[in-house]
C-alpha positions as CSV (number, residue, x, y, z in Angstrom):
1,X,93.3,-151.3,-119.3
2,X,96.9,-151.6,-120.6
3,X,98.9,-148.5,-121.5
4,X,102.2,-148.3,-123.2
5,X,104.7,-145.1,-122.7
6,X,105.5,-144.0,-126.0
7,X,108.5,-140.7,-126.4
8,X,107.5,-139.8,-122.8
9,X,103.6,-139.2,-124.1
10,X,101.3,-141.2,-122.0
11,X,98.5,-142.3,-124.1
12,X,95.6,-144.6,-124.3
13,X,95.2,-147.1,-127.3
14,X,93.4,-145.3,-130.2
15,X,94.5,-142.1,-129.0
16,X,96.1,-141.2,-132.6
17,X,93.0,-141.6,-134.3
18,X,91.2,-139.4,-131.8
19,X,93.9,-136.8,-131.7
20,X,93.1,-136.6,-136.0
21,X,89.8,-136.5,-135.2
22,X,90.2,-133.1,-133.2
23,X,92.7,-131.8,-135.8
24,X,90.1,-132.2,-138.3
25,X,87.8,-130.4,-135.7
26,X,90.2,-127.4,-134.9
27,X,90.9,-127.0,-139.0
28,X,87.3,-126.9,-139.8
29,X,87.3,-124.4,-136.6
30,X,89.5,-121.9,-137.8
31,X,87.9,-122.1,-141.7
32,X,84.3,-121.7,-140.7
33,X,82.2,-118.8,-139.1
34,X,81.0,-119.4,-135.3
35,X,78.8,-117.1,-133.2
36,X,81.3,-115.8,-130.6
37,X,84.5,-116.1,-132.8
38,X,85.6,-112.7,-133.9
39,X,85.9,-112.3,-137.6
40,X,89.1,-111.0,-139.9
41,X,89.1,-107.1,-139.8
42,X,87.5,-106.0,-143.2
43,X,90.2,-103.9,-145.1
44,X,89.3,-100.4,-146.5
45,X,91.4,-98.6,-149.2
46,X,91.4,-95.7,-151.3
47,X,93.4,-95.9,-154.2
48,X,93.2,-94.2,-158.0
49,X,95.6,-93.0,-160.8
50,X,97.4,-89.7,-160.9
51,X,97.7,-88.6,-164.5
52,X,99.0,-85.0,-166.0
53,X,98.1,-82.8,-168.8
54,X,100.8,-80.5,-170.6
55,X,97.9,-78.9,-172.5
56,X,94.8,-78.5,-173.3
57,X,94.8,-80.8,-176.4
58,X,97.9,-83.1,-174.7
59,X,96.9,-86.7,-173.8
60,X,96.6,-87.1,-170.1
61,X,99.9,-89.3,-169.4
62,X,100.8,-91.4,-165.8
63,X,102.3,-89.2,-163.4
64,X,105.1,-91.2,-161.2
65,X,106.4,-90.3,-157.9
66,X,103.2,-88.3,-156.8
67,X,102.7,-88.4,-153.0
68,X,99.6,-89.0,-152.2
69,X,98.3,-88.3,-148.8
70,X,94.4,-89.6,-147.6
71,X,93.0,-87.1,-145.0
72,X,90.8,-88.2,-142.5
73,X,87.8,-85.8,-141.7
74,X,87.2,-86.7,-138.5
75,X,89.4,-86.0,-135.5
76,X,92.0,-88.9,-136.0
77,X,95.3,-89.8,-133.3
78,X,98.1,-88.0,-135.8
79,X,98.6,-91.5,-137.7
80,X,99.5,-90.2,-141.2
81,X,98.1,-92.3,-144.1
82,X,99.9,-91.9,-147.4
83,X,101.7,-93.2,-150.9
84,X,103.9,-92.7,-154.2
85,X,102.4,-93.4,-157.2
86,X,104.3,-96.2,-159.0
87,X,105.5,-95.9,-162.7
88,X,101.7,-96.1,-163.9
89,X,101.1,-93.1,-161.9
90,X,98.9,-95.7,-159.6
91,X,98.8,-95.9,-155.9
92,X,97.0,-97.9,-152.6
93,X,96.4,-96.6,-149.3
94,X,95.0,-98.3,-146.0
95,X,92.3,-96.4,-144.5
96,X,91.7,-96.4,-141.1
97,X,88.1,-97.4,-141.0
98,X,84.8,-96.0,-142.6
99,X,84.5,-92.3,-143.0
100,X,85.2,-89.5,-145.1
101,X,88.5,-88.5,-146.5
102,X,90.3,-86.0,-148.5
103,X,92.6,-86.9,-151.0
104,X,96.2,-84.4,-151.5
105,X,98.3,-84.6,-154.1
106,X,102.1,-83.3,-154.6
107,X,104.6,-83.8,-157.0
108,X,107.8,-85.7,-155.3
109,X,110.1,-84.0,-157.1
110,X,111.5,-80.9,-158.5
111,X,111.1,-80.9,-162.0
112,X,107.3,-82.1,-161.4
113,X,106.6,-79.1,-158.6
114,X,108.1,-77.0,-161.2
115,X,105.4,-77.7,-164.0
116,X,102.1,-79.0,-161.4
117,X,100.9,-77.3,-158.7
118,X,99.4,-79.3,-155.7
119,X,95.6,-80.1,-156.1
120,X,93.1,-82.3,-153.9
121,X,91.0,-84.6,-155.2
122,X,87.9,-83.1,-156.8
123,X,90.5,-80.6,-158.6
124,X,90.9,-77.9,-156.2
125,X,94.0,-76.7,-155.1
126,X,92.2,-75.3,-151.9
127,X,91.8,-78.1,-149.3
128,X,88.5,-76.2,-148.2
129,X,87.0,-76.8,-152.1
130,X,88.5,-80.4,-152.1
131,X,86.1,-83.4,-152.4
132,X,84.6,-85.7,-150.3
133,X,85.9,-89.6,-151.1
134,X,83.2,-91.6,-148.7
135,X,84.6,-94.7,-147.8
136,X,81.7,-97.0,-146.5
137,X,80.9,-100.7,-145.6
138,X,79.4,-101.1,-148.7
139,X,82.4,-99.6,-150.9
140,X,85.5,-100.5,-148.6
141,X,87.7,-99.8,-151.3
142,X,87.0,-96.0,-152.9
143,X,88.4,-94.7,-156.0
144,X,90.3,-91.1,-156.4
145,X,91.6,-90.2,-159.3
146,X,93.5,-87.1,-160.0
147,X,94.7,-84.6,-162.9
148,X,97.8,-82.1,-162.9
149,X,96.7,-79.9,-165.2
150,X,100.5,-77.7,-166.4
151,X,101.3,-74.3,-164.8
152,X,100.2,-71.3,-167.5
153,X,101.5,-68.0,-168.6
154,X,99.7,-64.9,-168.9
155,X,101.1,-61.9,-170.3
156,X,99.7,-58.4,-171.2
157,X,100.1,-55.0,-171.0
158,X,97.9,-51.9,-168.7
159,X,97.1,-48.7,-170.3
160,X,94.9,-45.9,-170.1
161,X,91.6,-45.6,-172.1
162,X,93.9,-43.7,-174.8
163,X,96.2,-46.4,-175.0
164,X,99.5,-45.0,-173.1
165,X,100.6,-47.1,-171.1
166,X,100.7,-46.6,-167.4
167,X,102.4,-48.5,-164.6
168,X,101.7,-49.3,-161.2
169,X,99.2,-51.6,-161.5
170,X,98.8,-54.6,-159.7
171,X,97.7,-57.6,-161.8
172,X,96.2,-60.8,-159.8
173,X,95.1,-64.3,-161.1
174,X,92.5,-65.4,-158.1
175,X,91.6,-69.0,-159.2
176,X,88.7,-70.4,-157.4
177,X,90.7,-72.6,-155.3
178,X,92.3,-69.9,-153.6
179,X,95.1,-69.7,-155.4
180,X,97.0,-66.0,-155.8
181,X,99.4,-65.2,-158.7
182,X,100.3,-61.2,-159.2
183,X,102.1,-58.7,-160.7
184,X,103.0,-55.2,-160.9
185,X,103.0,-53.5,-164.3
186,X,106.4,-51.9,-165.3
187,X,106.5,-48.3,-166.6
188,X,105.5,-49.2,-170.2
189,X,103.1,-51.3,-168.6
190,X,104.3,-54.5,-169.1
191,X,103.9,-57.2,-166.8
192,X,104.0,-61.7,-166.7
193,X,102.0,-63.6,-164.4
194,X,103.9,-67.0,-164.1
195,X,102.5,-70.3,-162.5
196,X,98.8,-69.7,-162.8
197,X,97.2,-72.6,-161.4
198,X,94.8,-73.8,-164.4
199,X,90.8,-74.0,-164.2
200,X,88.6,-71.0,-163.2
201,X,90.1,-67.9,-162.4
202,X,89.5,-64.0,-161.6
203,X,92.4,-61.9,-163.4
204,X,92.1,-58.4,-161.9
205,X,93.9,-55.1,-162.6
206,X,93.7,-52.7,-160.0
207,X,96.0,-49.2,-159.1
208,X,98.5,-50.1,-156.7
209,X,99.3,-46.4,-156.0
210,X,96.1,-46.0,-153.7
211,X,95.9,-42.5,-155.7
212,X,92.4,-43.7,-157.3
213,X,93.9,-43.2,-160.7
214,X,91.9,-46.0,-162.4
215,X,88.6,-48.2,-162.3
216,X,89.4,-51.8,-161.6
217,X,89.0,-54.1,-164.4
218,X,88.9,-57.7,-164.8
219,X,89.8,-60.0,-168.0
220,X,87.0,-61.3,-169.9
221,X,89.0,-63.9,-171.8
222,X,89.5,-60.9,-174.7
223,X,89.6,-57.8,-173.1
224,X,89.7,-56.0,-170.0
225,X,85.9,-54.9,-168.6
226,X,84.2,-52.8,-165.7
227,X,82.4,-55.8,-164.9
228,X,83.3,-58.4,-162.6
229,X,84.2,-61.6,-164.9
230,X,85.7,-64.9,-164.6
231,X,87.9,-67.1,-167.0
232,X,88.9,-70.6,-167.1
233,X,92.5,-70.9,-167.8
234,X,93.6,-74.2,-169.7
235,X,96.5,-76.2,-168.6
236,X,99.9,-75.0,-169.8
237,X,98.2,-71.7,-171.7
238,X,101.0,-69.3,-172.8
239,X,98.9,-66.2,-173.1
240,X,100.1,-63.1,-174.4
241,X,97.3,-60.7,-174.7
242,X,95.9,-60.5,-171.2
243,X,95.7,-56.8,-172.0
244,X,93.5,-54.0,-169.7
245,X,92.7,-50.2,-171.4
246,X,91.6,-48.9,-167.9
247,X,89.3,-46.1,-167.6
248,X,89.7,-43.0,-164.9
249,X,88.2,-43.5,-162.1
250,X,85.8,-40.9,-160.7
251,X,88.0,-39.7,-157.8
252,X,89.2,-36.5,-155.7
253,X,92.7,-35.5,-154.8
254,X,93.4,-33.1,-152.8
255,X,96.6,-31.9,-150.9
256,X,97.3,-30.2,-147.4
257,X,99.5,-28.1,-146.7
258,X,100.7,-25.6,-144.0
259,X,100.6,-21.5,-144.7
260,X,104.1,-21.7,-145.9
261,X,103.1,-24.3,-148.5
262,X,104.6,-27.7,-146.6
263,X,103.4,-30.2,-147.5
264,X,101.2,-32.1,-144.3
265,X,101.3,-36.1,-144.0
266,X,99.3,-37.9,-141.3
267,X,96.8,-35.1,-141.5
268,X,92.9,-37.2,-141.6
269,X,90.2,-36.3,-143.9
270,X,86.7,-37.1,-144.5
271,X,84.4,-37.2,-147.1
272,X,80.7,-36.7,-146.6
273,X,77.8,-37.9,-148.9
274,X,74.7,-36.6,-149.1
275,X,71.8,-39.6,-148.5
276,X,68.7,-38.2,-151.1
277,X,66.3,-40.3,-149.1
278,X,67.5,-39.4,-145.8
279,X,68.7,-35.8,-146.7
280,X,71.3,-36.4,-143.7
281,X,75.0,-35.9,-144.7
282,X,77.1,-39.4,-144.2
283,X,80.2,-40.6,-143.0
284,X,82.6,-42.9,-145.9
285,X,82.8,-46.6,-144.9
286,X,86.1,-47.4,-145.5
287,X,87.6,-50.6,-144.1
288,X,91.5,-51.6,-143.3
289,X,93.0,-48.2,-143.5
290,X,92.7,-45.0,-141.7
291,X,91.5,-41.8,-143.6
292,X,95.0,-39.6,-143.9
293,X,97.0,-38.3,-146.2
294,X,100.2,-39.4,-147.4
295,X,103.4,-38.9,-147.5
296,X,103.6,-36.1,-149.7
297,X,100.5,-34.6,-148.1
298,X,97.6,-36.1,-150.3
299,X,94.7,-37.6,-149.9
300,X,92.7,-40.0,-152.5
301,X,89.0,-40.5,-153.0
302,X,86.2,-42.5,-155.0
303,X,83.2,-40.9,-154.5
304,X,80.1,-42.1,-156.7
305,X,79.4,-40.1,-159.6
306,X,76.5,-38.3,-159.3
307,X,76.3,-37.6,-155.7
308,X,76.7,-34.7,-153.4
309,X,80.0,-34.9,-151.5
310,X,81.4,-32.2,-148.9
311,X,85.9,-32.7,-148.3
312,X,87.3,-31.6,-145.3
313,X,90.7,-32.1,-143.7
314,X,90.8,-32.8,-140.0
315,X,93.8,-33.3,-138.1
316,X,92.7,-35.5,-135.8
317,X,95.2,-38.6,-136.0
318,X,96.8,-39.0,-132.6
319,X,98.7,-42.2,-131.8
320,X,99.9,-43.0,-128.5
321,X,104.1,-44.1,-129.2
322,X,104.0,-42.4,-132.5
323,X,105.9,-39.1,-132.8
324,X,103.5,-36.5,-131.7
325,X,103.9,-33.2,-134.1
326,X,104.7,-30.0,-133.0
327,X,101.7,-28.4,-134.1
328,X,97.9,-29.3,-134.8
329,X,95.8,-27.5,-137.5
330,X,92.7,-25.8,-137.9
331,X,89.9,-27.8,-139.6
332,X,89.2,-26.5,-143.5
333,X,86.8,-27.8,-145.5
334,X,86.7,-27.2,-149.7
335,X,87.2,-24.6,-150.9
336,X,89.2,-23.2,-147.4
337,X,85.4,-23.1,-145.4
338,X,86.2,-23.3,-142.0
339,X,82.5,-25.3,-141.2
340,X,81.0,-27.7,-142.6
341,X,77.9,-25.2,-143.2
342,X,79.7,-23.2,-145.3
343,X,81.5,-26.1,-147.9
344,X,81.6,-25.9,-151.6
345,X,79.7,-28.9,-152.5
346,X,80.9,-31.0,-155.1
347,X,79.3,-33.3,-157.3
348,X,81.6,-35.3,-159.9
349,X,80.8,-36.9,-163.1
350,X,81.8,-40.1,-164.1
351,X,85.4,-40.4,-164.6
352,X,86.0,-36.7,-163.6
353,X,89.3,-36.2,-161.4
354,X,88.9,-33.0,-159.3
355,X,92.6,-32.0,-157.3
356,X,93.0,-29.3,-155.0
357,X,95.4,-28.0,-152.8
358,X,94.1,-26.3,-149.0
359,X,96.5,-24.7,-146.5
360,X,95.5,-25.3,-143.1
361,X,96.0,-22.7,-140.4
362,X,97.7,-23.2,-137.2
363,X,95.3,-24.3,-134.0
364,X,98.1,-24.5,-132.1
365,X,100.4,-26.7,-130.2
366,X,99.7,-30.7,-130.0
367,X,98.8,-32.4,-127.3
368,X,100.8,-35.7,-126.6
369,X,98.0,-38.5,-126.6
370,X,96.9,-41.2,-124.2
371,X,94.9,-44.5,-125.5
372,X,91.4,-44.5,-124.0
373,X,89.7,-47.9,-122.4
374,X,86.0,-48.3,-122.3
375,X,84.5,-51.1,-120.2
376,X,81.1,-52.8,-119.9
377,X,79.3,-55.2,-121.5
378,X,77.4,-53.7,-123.9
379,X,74.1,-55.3,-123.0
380,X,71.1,-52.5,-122.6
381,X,70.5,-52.2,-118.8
382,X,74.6,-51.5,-118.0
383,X,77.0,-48.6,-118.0
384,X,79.3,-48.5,-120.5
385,X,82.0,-46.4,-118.6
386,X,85.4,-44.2,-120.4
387,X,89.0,-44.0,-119.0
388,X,90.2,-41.3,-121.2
389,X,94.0,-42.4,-120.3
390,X,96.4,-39.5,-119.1
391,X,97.1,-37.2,-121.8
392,X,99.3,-35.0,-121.5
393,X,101.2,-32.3,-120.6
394,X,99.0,-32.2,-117.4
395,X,96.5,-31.1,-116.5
396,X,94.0,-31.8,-119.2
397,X,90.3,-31.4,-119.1
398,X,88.3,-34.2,-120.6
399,X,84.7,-34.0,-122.0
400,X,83.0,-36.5,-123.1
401,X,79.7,-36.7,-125.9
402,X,77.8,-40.3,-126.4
403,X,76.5,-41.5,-129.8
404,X,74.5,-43.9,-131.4
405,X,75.5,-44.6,-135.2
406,X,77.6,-41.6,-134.9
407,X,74.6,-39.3,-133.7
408,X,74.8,-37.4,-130.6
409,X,72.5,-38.5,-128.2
410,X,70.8,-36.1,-126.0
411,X,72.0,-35.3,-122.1
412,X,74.6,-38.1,-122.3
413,X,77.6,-36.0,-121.8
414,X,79.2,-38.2,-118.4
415,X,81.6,-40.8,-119.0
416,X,79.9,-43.3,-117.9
417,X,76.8,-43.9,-119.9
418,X,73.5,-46.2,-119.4
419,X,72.6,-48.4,-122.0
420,X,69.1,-47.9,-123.0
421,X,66.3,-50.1,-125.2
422,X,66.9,-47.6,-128.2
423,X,70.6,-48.6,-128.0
424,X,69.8,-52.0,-129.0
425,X,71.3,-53.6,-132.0
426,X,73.5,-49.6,-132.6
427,X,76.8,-49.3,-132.1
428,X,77.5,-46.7,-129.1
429,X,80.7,-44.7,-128.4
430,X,81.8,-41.6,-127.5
431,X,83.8,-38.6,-128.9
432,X,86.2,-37.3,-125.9
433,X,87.8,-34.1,-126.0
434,X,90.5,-32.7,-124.4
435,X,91.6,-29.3,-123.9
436,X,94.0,-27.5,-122.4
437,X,94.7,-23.4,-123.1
438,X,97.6,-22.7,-125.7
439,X,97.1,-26.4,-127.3
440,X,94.8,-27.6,-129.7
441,X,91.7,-29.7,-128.8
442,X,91.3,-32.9,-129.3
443,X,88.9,-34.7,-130.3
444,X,89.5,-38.4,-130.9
445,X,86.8,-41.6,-130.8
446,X,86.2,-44.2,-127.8
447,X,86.0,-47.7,-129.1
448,X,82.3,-48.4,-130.4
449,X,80.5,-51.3,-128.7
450,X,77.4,-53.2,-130.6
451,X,74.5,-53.0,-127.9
452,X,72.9,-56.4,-126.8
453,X,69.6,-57.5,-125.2
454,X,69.8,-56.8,-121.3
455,X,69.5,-59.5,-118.8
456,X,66.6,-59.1,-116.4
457,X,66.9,-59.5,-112.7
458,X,64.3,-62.4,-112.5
459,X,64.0,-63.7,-108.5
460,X,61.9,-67.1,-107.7
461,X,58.5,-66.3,-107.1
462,X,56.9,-67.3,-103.7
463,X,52.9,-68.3,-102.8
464,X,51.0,-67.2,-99.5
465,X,47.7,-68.0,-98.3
466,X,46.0,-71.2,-97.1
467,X,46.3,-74.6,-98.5
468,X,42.0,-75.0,-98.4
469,X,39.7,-75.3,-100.9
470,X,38.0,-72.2,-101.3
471,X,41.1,-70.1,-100.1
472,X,42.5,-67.6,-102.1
473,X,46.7,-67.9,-102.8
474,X,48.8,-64.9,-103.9
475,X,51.8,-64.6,-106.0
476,X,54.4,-62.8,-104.6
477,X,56.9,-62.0,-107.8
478,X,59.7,-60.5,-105.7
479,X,61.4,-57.3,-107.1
480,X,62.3,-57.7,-110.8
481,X,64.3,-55.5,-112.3
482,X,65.6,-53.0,-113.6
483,X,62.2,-51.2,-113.2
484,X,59.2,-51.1,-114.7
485,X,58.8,-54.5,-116.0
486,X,55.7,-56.1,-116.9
487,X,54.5,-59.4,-115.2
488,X,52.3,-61.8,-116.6
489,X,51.0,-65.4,-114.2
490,X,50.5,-68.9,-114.7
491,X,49.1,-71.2,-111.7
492,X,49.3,-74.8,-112.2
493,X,47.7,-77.8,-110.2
494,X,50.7,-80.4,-109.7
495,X,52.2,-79.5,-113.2
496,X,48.7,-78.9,-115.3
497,X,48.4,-75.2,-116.2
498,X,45.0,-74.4,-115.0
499,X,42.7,-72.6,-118.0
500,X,41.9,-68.9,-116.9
501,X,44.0,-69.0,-114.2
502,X,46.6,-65.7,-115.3
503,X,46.2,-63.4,-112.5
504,X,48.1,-62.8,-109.6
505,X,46.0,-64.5,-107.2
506,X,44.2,-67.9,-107.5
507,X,41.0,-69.4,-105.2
508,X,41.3,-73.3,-104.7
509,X,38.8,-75.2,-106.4
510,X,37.5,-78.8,-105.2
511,X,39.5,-80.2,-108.3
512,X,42.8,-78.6,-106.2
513,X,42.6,-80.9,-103.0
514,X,45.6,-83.1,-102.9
515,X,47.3,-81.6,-105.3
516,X,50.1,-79.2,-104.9
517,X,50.0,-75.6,-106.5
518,X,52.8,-73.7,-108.3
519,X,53.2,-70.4,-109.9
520,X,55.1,-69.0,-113.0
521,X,56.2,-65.4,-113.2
522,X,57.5,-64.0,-116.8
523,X,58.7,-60.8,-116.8
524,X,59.2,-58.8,-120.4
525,X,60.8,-55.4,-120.9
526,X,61.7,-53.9,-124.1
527,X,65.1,-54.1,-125.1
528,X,65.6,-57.0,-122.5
529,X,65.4,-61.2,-122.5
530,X,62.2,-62.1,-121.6
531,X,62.5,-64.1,-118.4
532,X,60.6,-67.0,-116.4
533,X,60.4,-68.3,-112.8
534,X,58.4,-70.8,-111.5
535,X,57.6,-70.8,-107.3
536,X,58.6,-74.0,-105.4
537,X,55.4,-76.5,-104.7
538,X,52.8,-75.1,-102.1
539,X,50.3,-78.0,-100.8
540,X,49.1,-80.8,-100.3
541,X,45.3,-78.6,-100.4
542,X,42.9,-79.6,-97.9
């Protein structure tokens, strides 16, 4: 067959009409589906429309220049995926593939940051409260639209139940996003609370003295009440009469002093309360702050109206790299008993503010402290053991007195001590004192450990006797401990628990031969894991 040379191409005749022929073919290629030919990536979005509210009543208007960032809530590479909304206050963003996302939102410019505070979508300003925007192959492209609601205003005034006005207290708008705006009144009682977040909110007045001056009070939306309340605050609200008349609280103050009339700071106190049910006398629970007084000497308490209460101070605050006092005092309890047997007992009525002053004798020169270490695990079965650190001036004899929930218990007076069963699920430590002639003793807390379920020592049971039908096999459980523990037996015949067979021998039945025999040991204690071993294989029986 001829051929012709045409631009250098070799070719056959009809070759142009065979090369459209496969163009055709590779067009129709690329615009139609083919098993094995990957697809176009589908493309997932989230976009919406950021509007913002001046008021309550305003018209929701576009919000430009919002950034907008989409929040992946799975563990992602640290790509960032985010936008500005446009003049309409709309924007686009690319998501990275199906999931769930949150949605932030934040003004891009002064003025704006200055009126809206940063929400997420669903209209919390907490990310923790923000919605969920699912993003799925059945709605590649979510919606999320948002609201700046405006900044409010609240203003008000604090007084007492008389109506002077008293300052000093702090004012806090909580809203339920997290948010925290506060204030402290002035001394007419005045005070703003600027750039409340709108929505739902918790605005509390509460005595920022610590002097248990007043009850706490929250704003009902009219007034101030007892009662725990919330509000919803509407955007932009200038409020002006976010006013609190706050009741006394029911409280003690009492000061301590030395004989000379000084007054004592960094001296600790208690307060015992009187449990009717119980008839035992019980420790405060107070959390975040140590029990001493101030300052100026005083000390501040809210005990419940009605109940039985017994004061004392007790100058037993020692801090190692603190500057150790000169001098200790003598325990006094009101009114100036020197036991607890012998304290006044006081019982307060509701609103009824009961001050005091008590001079404490000299008990004679301090001791310069040491911070104590307590190891162990605190599982019931193990020692928990005290280093009492080196106080000083040496020597210094130590002492030591275990507890459980602050009761002594009974001939644990080492410092090492044994967990036991009743331990479990208390809270052990130990008061340590230290003595030395011509200084006070001391008498200061180890660190309290919350007591755990021991661990039994659990060995790999083992079987003797012979492998024949009609022979009798024993268990031999090894030495579990700590001792006594109770042992209970399972035989099985290659796998299949036998019925009946719980003892700690077994006799081979025909139903045995050629199979192999195991055993299972489970040990229980009180106050301990129940455990579970199972022997290695013993056969083929004869």
């Amino acid at each position: 067959m001829e051929t012709t040379l045409t631009h250098g191409v070799r070719r056959r005749p009809g070759a142009s009409t065979l090369s459209l022929i496969a163009a055709v073919v590779i067009v129709l290629g690329m615009l139609l589906p083919s098993a094995g030919v990957a697809q176009a990536a589908t493309s997932y979005t989230v976009s919406g429309t950021v509007t913002a509210k001046a008021s309550a009543t305003a018209a929701a208007v576009p919000l430009a220049n919002v950034f907008v960032e989409l929040l992946p809530q799975t563990p992602s590479n640290g790509t960032r995926y985010y936008a500005s909304t446009n003049a309409a206050g709309q924007y686009s963003i690319t998501a990275p593939g199906i999931g769930d996302y949150k949605v932030w939102f934040s003004c891009g410019d002064e003025a704006c940051r200055a009126k809206y505070s940063d929400i997420y979508y669903g209209n919390s300003v907490s990310n923790m409260y923000g919605g969920i925007i699912k993003v799925t192959a059945a709605q590649p492209a979510a919606r999320a639209n948002a609201e700046l609601g405006a900044y409010a205003t609240l203003k008000g005034r604090t007084t007492n139940a008389a109506g002077t006005p008293v300052g000093s207290i702090g004012v806090v708008a909580q809203g339920a996003g997290g948010t925290s705006v506060s204030a402290i009144s002035d001394t007419n009682g005045y005070f703003t609370l600027a750039k409340v977040v709108p929505g739902l909110s918790q605005v509390v007045a509460r005595d920022s003295t610590l002097q248990s001056r007043f009850v706490t009070q929250y704003w009902s939306g009219t007034t101030g009440t007892d009662t725990a309340s919330n509000v919803t605050i509407a955007p932009g609200a200038s409020l002006t009469n976010v006013n609190f008349k706050l009741n006394q609280a029911t409280s003690i103050a009492a000061k301590a002093t030395d004989a000379a009339g000084k007054a004592l700071p960094h001296i600790g106190y208690t307060v015992l309360t009187l449990n009717p049910t119980t008839g035992k006398w019980e420790q405060p629970q107070v959390m975040g702050r140590a029990l001493e007084t101030d300052a100026s000497g005083m000390a501040y308490f809210t005990p419940e109206a009605g109940k039985s209460v017994k004061f004392a101070f007790i100058d037993n605050i020692y801090e190692q790299g603190a500057a150790t006092p000169s001098d200790r005092y003598a325990t006094r309890w009101y009114n100036n008993a020197s036991t607890e047997a012998s304290a006044t007992i006081l019982k307060l009525t509701q609103g009824q503010r009961v001050s005091f002053t008590m001079a404490l004798p000299s008990a004679g020169k301090s001791l310069t402290p040491a911070y104590s270490t307590t190891t162990g695990t605190g599982k019931v079965g193990t020692n928990l053991s005290i280093n009492p650190g080196a106080w000083g001036p040496a020597p210094v004899a130590y002492s030591y007195q275990w507890q459980r929930n602050g009761v002594a218990i009974a001939g644990a007076t080492a410092a090492s001590y044994l967990l036991a069963a009743a331990d479990l699920g208390t809270l052990v430590n130990a008061k340590i004192t230290v003595a030395k002639t011509g200084y006070a003793t001391a008498v200061v807390p180890s660190d309290p450990y919350t007591v755990t379920v021991g661990t039994l020592s659990a060995p790999a049971p083992a079987i003797t006797g012979t492998k024949k039908v009609g022979s009798t096999l024993t268990a031999v459980p090894g030495t579990w401990g700590p001792a006594p523990v109770t042992l209970k037996y399972q035989w099985y015949s290659s796998g299949t628990a036998i019925a009946g067979a719980t003892a700690s021998s077994y006799t081979l039945v025909t139903l045995d031969k050629g199979k192999s025999l195991t055993v299972k040991v489970t040990g229980s204690k009180t106050g301990y894991t129940t455990a579970a071993k199972t022997s290695a294989a013993y056969g083929a029986i004869l």
